[in-house]
C-alpha positions in Angstrom: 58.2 -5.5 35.1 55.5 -5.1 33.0 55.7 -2.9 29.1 53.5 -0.4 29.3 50.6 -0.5 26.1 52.1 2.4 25.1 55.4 2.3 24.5 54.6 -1.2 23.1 52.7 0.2 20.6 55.7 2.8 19.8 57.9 0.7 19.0 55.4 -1.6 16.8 54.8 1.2 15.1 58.6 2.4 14.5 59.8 -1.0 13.0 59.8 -1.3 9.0 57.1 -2.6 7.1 59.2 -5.3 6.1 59.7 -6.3 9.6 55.8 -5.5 10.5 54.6 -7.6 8.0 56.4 -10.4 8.8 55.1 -10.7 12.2 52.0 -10.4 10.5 52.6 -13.1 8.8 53.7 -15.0 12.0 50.2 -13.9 13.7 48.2 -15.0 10.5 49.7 -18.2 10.4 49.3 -19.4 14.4 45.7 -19.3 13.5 45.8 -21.3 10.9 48.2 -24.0 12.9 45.5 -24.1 15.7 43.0 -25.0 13.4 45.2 -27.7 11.9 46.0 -29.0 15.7 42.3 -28.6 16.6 41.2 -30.2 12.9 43.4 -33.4 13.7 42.0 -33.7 17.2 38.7 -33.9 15.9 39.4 -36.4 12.9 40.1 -38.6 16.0 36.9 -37.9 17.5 35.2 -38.9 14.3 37.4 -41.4 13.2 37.2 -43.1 17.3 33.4 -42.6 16.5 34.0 -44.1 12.9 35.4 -47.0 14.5 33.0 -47.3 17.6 29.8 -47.3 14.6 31.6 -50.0 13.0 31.9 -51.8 15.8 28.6 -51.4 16.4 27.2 -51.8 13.3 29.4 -55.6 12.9 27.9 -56.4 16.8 24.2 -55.5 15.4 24.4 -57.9 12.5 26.0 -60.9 14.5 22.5 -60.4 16.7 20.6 -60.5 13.7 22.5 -63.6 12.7 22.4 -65.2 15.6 18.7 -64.5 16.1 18.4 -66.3 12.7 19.4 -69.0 14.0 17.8 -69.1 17.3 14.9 -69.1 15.4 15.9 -71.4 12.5 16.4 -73.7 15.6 13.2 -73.0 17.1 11.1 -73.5 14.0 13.2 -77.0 13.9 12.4 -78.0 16.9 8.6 -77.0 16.5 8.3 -78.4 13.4 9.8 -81.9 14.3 7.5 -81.5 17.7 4.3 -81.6 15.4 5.8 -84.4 13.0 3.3 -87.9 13.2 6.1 -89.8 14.7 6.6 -87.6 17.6 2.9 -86.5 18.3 2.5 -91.2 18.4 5.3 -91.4 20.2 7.0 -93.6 18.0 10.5 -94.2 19.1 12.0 -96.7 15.8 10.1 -93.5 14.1 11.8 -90.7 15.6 15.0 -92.3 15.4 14.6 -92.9 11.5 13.5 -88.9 11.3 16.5 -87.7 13.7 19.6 -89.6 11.9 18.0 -88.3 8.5 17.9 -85.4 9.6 21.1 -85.1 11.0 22.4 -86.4 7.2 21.4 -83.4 5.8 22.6 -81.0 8.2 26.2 -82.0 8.8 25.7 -78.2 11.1 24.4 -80.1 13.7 25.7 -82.3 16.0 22.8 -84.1 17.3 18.8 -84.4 17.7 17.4 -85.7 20.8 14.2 -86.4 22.7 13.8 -87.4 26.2 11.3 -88.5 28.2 9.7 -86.5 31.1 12.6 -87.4 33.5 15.1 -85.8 31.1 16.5 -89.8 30.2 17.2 -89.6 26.3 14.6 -91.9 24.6 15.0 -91.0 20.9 18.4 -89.5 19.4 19.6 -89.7 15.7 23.1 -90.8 17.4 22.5 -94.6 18.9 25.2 -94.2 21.7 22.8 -91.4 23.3 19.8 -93.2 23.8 19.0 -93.8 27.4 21.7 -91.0 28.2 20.5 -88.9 31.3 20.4 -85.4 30.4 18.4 -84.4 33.5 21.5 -82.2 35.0 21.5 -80.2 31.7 19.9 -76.4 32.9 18.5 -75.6 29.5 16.9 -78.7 29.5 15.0 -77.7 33.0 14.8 -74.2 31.6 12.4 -75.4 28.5 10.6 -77.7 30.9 9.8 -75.0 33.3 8.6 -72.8 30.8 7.1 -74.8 28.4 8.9 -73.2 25.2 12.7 -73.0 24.4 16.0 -73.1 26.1 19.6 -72.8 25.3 22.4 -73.9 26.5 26.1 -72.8 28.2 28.9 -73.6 26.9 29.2 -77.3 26.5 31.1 -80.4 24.9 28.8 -82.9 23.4 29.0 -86.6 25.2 28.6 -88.0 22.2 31.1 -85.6 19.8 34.0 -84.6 22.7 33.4 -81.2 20.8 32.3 -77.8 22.1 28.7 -77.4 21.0 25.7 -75.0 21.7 22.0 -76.3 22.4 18.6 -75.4 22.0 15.5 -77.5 23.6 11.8 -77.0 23.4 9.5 -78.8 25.4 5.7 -77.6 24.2 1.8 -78.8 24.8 0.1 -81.7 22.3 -3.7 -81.6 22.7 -4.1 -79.8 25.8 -1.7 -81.8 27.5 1.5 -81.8 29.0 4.4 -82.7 26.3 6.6 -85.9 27.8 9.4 -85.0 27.1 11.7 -82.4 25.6 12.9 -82.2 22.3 16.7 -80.9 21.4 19.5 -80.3 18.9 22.6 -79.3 19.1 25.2 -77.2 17.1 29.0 -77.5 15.7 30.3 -74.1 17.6 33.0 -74.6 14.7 30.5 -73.6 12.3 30.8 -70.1 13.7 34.6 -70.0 12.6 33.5 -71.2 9.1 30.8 -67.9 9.0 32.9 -65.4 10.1 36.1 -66.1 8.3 33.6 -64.9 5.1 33.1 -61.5 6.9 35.4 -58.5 6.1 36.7 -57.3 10.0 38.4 -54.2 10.5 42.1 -54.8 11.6 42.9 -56.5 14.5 39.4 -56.9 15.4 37.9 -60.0 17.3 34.3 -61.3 17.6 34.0 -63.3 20.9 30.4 -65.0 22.1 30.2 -65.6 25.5 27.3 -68.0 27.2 25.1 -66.5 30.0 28.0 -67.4 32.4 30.4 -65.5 30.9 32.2 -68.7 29.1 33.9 -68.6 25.9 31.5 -70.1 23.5 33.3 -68.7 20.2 36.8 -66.6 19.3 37.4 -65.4 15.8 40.1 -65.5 15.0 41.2 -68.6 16.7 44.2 -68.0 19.3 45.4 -70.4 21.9 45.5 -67.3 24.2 41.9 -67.1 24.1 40.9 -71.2 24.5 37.1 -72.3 24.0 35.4 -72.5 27.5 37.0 -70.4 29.8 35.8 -67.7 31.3 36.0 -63.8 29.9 38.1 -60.9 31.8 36.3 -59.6 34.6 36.9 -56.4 33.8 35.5 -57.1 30.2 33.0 -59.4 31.4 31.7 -56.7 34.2 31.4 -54.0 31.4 29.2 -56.1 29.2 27.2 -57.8 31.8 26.4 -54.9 33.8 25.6 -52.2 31.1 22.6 -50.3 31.4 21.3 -51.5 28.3 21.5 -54.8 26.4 24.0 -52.7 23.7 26.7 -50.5 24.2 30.0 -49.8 23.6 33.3 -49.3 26.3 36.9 -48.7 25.9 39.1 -51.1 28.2 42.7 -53.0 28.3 42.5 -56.1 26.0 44.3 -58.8 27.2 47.1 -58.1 25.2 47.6 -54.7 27.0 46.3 -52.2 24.2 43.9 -49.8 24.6 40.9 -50.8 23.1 37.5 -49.9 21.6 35.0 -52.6 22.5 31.0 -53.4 21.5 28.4 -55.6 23.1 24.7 -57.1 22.9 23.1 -58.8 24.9 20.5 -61.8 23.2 17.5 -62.7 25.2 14.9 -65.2 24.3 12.3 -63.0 25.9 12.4 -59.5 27.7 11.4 -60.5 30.9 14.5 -63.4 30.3 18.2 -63.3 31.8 20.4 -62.8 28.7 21.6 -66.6 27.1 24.4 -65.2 25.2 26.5 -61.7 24.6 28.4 -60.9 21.6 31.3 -58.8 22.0 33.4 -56.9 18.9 37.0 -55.6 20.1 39.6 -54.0 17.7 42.4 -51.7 19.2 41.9 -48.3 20.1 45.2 -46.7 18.2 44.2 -48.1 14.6 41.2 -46.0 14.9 43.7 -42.7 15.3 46.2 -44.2 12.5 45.1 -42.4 9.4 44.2 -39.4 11.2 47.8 -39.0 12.7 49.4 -39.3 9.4 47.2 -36.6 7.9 48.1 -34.0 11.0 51.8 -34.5 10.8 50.9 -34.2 6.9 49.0 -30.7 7.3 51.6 -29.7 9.8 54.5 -29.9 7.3 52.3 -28.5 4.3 51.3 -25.8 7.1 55.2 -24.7 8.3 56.5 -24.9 4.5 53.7 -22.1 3.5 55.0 -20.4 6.7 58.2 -20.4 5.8 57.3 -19.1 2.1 55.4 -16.4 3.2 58.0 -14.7 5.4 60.2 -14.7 2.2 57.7 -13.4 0.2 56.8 -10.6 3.6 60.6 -9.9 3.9 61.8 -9.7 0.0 58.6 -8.6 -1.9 56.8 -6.9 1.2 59.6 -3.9 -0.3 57.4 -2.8 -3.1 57.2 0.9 -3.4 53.8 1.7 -1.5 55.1 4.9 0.6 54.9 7.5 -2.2 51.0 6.0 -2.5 50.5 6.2 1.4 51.6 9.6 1.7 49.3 10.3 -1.7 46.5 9.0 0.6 47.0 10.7 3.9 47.5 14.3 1.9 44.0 13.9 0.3 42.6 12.4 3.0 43.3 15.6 5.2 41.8 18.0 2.2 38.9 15.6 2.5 38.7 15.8 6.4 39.2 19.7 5.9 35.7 19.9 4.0 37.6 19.7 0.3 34.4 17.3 -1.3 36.4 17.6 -4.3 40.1 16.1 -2.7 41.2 12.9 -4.9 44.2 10.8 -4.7 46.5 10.0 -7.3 47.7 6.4 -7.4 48.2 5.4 -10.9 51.8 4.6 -10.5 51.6 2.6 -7.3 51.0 -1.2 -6.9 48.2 -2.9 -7.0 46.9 -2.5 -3.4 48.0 1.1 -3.4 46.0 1.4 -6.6 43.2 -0.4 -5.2 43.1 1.9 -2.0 43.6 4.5 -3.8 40.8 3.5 -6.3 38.1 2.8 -3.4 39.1 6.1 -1.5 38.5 8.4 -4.6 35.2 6.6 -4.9 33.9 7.0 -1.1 35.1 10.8 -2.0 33.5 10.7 -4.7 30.1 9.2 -2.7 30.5 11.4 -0.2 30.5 14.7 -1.9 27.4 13.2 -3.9 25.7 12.2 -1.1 26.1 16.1 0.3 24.5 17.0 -2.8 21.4 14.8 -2.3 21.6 15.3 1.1 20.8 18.8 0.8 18.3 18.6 -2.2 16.2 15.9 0.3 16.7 18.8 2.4 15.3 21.0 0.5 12.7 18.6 -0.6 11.6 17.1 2.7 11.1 21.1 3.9 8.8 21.4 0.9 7.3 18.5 2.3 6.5 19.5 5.4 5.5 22.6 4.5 2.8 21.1 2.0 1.8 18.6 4.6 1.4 21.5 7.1 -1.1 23.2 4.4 -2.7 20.1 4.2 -3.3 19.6 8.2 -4.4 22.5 8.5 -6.6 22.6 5.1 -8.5 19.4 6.8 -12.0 20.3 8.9 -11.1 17.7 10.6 -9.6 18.8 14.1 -6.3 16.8 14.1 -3.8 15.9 17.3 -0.3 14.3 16.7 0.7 12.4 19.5 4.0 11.3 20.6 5.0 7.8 22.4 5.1 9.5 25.6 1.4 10.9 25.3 2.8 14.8 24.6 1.3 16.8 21.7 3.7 17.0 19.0 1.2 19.1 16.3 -2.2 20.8 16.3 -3.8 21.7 13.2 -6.1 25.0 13.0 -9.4 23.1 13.3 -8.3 21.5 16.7 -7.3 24.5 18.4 -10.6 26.0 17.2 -12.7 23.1 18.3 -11.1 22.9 21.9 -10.6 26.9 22.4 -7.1 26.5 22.9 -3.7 28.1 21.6 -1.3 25.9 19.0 1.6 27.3 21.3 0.1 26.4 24.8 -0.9 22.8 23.3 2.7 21.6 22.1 5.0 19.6 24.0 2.5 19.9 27.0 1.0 16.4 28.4 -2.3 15.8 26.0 -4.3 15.0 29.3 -3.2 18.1 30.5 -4.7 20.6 28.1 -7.4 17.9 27.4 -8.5 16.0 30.4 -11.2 14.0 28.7 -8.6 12.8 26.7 -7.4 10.3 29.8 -10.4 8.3 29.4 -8.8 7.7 25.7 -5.5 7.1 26.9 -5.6 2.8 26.9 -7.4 3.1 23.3 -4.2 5.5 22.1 -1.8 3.0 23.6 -3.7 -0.3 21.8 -3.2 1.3 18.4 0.2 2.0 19.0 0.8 -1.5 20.1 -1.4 -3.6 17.9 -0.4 -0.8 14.8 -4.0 -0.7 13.9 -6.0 2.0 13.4 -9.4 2.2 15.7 -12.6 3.9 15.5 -14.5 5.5 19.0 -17.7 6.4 17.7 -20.4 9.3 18.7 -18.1 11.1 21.9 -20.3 13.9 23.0 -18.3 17.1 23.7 -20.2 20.7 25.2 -18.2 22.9 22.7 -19.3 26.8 21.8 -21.8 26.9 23.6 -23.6 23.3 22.5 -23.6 19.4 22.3 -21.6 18.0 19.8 -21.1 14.2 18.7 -17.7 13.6 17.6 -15.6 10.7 15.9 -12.5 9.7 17.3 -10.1 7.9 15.6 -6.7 6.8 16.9 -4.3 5.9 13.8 -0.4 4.9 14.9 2.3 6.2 13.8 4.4 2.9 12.0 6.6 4.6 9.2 10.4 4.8 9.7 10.5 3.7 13.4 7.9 6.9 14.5 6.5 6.0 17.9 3.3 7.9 18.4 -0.8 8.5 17.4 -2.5 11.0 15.3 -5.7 11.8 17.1 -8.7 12.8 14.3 -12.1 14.2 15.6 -14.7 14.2 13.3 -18.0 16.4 13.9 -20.7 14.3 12.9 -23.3 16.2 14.9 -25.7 16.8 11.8 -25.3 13.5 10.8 -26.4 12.0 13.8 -29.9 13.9 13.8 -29.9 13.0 10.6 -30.2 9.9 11.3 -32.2 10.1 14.9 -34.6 11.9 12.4 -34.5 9.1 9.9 -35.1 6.4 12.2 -38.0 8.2 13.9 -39.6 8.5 10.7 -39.1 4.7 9.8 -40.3 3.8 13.3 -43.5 5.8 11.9 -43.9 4.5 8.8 -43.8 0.9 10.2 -46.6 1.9 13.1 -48.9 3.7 10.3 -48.4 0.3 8.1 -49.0 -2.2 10.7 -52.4 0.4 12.3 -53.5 0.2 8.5 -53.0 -3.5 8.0 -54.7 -3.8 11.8 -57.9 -2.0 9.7 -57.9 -4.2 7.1 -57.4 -7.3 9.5 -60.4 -5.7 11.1 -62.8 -4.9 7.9 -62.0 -9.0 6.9 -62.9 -10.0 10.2 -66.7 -8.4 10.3 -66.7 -10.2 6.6 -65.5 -13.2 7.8 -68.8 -12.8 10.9 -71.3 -11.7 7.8 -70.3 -14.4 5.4 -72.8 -17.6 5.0 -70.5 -19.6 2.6 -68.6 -22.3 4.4 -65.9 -21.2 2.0 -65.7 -18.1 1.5 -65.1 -17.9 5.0 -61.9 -20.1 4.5 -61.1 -17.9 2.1 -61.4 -14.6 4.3 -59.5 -16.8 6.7 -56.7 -17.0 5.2 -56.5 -14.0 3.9 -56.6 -12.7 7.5 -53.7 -14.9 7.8 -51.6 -13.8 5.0 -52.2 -9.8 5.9 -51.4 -10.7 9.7 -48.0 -12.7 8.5 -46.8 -9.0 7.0 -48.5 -7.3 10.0 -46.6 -8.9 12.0 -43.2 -8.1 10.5 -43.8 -4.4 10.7 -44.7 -5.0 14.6 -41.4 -6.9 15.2 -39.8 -3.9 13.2 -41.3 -1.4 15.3 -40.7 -3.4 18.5 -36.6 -3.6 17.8 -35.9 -0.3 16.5 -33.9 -2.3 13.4 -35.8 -1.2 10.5 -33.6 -3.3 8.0 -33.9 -6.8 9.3 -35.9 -9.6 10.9 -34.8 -12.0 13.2 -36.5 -14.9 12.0 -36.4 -17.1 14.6 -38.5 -14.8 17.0 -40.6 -13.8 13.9 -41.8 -17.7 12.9 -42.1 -18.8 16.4 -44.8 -15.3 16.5 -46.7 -16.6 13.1 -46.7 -20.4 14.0 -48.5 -18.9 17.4 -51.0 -16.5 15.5 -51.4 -19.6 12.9 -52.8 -22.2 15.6 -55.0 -19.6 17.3 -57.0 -19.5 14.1 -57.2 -23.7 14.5 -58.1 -24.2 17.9 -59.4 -27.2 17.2 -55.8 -28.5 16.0 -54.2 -27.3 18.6 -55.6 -28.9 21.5 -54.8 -32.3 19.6 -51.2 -31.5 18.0 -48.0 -31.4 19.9 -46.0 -28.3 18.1 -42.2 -29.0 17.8 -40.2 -25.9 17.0 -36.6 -26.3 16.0 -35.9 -22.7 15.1 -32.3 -21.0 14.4 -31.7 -17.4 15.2 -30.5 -15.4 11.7 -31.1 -12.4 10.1 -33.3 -11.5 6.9 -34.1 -8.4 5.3 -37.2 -6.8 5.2 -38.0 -7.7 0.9 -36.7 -11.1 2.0 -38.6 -11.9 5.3 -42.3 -10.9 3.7 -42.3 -13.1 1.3 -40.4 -15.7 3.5 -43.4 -15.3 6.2 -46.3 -15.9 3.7 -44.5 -19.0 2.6 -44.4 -20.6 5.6 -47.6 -19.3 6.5 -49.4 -21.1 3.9 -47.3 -23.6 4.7 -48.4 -24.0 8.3 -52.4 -23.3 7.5 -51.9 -26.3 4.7 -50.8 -28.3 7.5 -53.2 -27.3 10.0 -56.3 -28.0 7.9 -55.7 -30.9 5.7 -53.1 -33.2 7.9 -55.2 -33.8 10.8 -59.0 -34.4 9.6 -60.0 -36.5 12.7 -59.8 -37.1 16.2 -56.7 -38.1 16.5 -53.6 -36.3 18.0 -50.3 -35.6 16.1 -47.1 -33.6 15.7 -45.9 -30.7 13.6 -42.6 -29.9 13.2 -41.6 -26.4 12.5 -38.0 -25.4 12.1 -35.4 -23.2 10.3 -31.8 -22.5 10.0 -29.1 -21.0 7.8 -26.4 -22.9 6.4 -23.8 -23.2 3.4 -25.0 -19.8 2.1 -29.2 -20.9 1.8 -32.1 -20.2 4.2 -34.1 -23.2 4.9 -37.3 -23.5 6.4 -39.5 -26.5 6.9 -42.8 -27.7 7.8 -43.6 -31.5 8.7 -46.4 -33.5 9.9 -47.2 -37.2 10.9 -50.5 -36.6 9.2 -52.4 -38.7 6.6 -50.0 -37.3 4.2 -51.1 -37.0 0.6 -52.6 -39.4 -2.0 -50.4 -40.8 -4.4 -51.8 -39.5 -7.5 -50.8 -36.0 -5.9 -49.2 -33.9 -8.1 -47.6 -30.9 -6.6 -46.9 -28.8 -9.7 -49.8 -29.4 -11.4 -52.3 -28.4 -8.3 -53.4 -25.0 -9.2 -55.2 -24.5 -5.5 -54.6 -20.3 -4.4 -52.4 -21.5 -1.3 -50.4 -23.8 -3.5 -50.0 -21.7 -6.4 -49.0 -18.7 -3.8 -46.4 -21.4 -2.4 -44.5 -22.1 -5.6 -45.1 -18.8 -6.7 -43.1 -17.4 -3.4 -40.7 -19.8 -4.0 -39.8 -18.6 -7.6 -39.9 -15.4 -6.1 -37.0 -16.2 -3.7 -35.1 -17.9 -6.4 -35.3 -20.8 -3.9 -36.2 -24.6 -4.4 -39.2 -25.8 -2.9 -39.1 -29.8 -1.9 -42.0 -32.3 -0.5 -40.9 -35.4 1.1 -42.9 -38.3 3.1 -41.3 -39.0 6.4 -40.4 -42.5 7.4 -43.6 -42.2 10.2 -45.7 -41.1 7.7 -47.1 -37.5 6.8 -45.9 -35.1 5.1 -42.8 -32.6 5.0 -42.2 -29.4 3.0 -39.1 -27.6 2.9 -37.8 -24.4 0.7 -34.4 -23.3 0.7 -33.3 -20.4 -0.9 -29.8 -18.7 -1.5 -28.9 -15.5 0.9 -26.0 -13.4 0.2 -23.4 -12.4 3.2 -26.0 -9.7 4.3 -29.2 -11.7 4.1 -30.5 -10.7 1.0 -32.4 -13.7 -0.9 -31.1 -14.7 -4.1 -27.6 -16.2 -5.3 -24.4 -14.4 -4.5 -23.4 -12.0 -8.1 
């Protein structure tokens, strides 16, 4: 039968404190005891993983050993290939070059070359010349691929001792090589290396051929003989693994469990694997210091156990009642509503002290905090009462919305605009008292959501009787977690005729100018018609031109309805047009090019801008193309980098080479640089690679197309 929570609780609660707090301290410490359990398990996680990088880390530098010497042995074998002696096939030669050799390597135990049928015919040991060597694999294997081989395990005929070989059979001068040429190694010389390494205990380094056979077995043990062939078990794990490196726990032969780490060598990726290296050490020594440190922590752990149920039992006695019952008596005053209720704890321990210390002081913050609790009371009334004054103070009719969409204030000005009561408004839907207001309802939720304000301009509303334009803006609600809009209508009916009135005046203004510059254009013309003078007509010509280039600004003004900018693109592709008509005899003969760039100038900018380039243009048409011939003109213009540029170019005669630009004092010239000073801008002729002649003026514009540098 079960103990009821209850009653278990009772009689937790009716032992001593003595007795309580030393089953505290039996519950504080099986924490702590876990952690030491769970702390030693994973010391031999890390000190298993410790072992297995080790491993690892010894197997990775035996491959990059024994790739040292693959290719030590391989740049041997090439380098004695391309010797004089071999390349003439001299035999006495070879045999001289392969018993020095093997002089100063005492590492080897022979160097060998055979013929194409695999019988040795050069060796720098005399009892292996005319050996057959034609049943050796790696001796096929170098001949079927042309490059190098290695061998199995093998005892040399010559030696008796277990050796490992290498054998390269290459191309001389586009031909087949006739033979092959080898050398073979003292697999002794492996015990010699790795008796200088530092192993980790009871570790053994084992190479095995691509059989499986023993090839080397550091240390040496008569249990684990030269030749023969690996554990299946063992062998099965390395040969079969995934990848050519990895690590396994197994049985060793000597029946301990056992951590384990292979590589696989190859002499080429898309080649079988010639030799693996294998790294065993047993499994246990990898857990031995971590053992000794849990059954270390355990007895540290049960002594402090064992000293702090004394110290609960003996010194958990101190006198804390009297300071507990201190506590619970003020603690009720202060749960009755006493602020003021303080406990008195002076003479009690430490803790008591301390408890009794921190509960005067969260009186203590508690009976200030009613006190500034009820000043921000009084303030925040204040507040709202001067905000209130301010609302309704504002002509601007204002809405406050809630998240929900349901009106939460209404100043005066609103409920005037919209004809409706304050009292009717509040908490009602704001789509039901104001239906237009729905149209408005995905703007109201996008500056909620995006916690932007946002602007709906010129809303007309039939109010009192009339049309009215209003501003609406929506501006969320994002201070202290608020969820909600404020809705702000602004008349701006009298601002808008204002400006209907303003622009109908302009659009005035700019039809007068351009009718009165049309006069003039016409007065020049009948003087142009009257004139005799070959040149003053010119001059009356371009004259015309220059009042047309400003004519037709005020038409393109007129024509948008934008009385503060041009669009210059439109405007020169308009002036080169009214420029050619003038030279009809030009343009039957000239291809016109326009590479024009939409951007905006204003109007104090564009004027002068448009005389420029019509002189520019009129320059063009009457000096670059005096003859029959036909041509090009390239017009073009573009904003970039904070300058205007403009440019006119021809593949006309161009200009003589005594021409001096700034010191021709011709009326279109002087009008040119005198335009250009004007627009603070830099005016630059160039000849084109063609021939001809290009001239361009750039000139700084500010962010809002004014001409001159940026203050």
């Amino acid at each position: 039968m079960g103990i009821p929570t209850r009653s278990l609780r009772q009689w937790v609660l009716g032992r001593p404190i003595s007795v309580l707090l030393t089953g505290i301290v039996l519950l504080a410490a099986l924490p702590a005891m876990v952690v030491i359990v769970l702390s030693s398990l994973a010391a031999r996680q890390q000190a298993e993983a410790q072992a297995f990088e080790t491993l690892r880390n010894l197997t990775r530098s035996l491959v990059a050993i024994q790739q040292g010497v693959d290719n030590q042995a391989q740049a041997v074998l090439v380098t004695l290939s391309h010797t004089k002696v071999v390349r003439e096939w001299d035999l006495p030669g070879i045999n001289q070059v392969f018993t020095e050799l093997l002089g100063e390597r005492p590492d080897l135990s022979g160097v060998f070359l055979t013929d194409a049928t695999g019988r040795v015919v050069a060796s720098g040991l005399p009892e292996m010349l005319g050996v057959d060597m034609s049943d050796r694999t790696y001796i096929h294997e170098a001949m079927a691929r042309h490059g190098l081989g290695v061998s199995e395990f093998l005892f040399g005929r010559a030696t008796r001792k277990p050796i490992l070989a290498f054998a390269l059979a290459d191309k001389q001068h586009g031909a087949t090589f006739p033979g092959v040429i080898g050398l073979t190694y003292y697999l002794e010389g492996y015990d010699r290396f790795l008796a200088g390494l530092e192993l980790p205990p009871h570790a053994r380094v084992t190479l095995f051929d691509r059989g499986g056979r023993r090839l080397v077995a550091y240390p040496p043990d008569a249990r684990f003989p030269l030749g023969e062939l690996a554990k299946p078990h063992i062998w099965a794990q390395c040969a079969n693994g995934a990848s050519d490196e990895g690590v396994f726990i197994d049985a060793r032969p000597s029946g301990e469990e056992g951590l384990f780490s292979y590589a696989r060598l190859r002499l080429a990726p898309d080649r079988p694997p010639f030799m693996t290296i294998l790294v065993a050490s047993n499994r246990a020594d990898a857990f031995a210091q971590a053992d000794v440190q849990l059954r270390r922590e355990l007895l540290t752990a049960l002594a402090a156990l064992v000293l702090a149920l004394l110290i609960a039992r003996f010194a958990g006695r101190a006198a804390i009642v009297h300071g507990i019952v201190t506590l619970a008596d003020a603690a009720g005053r202060l749960a009755g509503g006493d602020l003021s209720a303080r406990a008195e704890t002076s003479q009690d321990s430490l803790e008591v002290r301390r408890l009794g210390q921190s509960f005067n002081a969260m009186a203590e913050a508690l009976e200030t905090r009613q006190k500034e609790l009820t000043q921000a009371l009084t303030a925040l009334s204040s507040m709202r009462a001067m905000l209130a004054n301010i609302l309704e103070s504002m002509p601007s009719a204002i809405i406050g919305l809630d998240g929900a969409g349901h009106v939460t204030h209404v100043n005066g000005a609103a409920a005037t605009l919209f004809g409706l009561d304050k009292a009717t408004l509040l908490g009602r839907s704001s789509t039901e008292s104001l239906p237009f207001l729905a149209e408005y309802a995905p703007t109201a939720a996008l500056a909620q959501r995006e916690r932007r304000a946002i602007t709906v301009e010129k809303i007309a509303l039939s109010q009192g009787g009339g049309d009215h334009f209003m501003d609406l803006l929506f501006y969320p609600l994002i201070a202290n977690g608020a969820e909600g809009v404020v809705l702000r209508f602004d008349d701006v009916t009298d601002r808008e005729k204002a400006l209907e009135e303003k622009t109908t005046l302009l659009k005035e203004i700019h039809h007068r100018v351009k009718n009165n510059l049309q006069i003039i254009l016409s007065f020049i013309g009948l003087q142009a018609e009257d004139a005799v003078d070959a040149a003053e007509r010119d001059r009356l010509r371009r004259l015309d031109l220059r009042i047309r280039s400003m004519a037709m600004v005020h038409q393109q003004l007129y024509n948008s309805g934008d009385f503060s900018t041009i669009e210059m693109a439109e405007y020169a592709k308009t002036l080169v047009r009214g420029v050619l008509a003038i030279f009809p005899d030009v343009t039957v003969r000239v291809r016109l090019v326009l590479a024009l760039e939409a951007f905006d100038l204003p109007l104090d900018t564009a004027v002068p801008c448009g005389l420029l380039l019509g002189e520019l243009l009129t320059n063009a048409c009457k000096h670059a193309f005096p003859g029959p011939g036909s041509g090009v003109l390239l017009v073009g213009c573009r904003r970039e980098n904070g300058l205007a540029r403009f440019w006119v170019e021809d593949n006309g005669r161009g200009l003589p080479p005594q021409f001096a630009y700034d010191e021709t004092m011709s009326l279109g010239l002087t009008l040119v640089r005198e335009l250009t000073r004007q627009l603070q801008g830099e005016m630059v002729l160039s000849r084109p690679p063609g021939g001809g002649l290009r001239f361009e003026v750039a000139f700084p514009v500010t962010s809002d197309g004014a001409a001159g540098a940026p203050a």
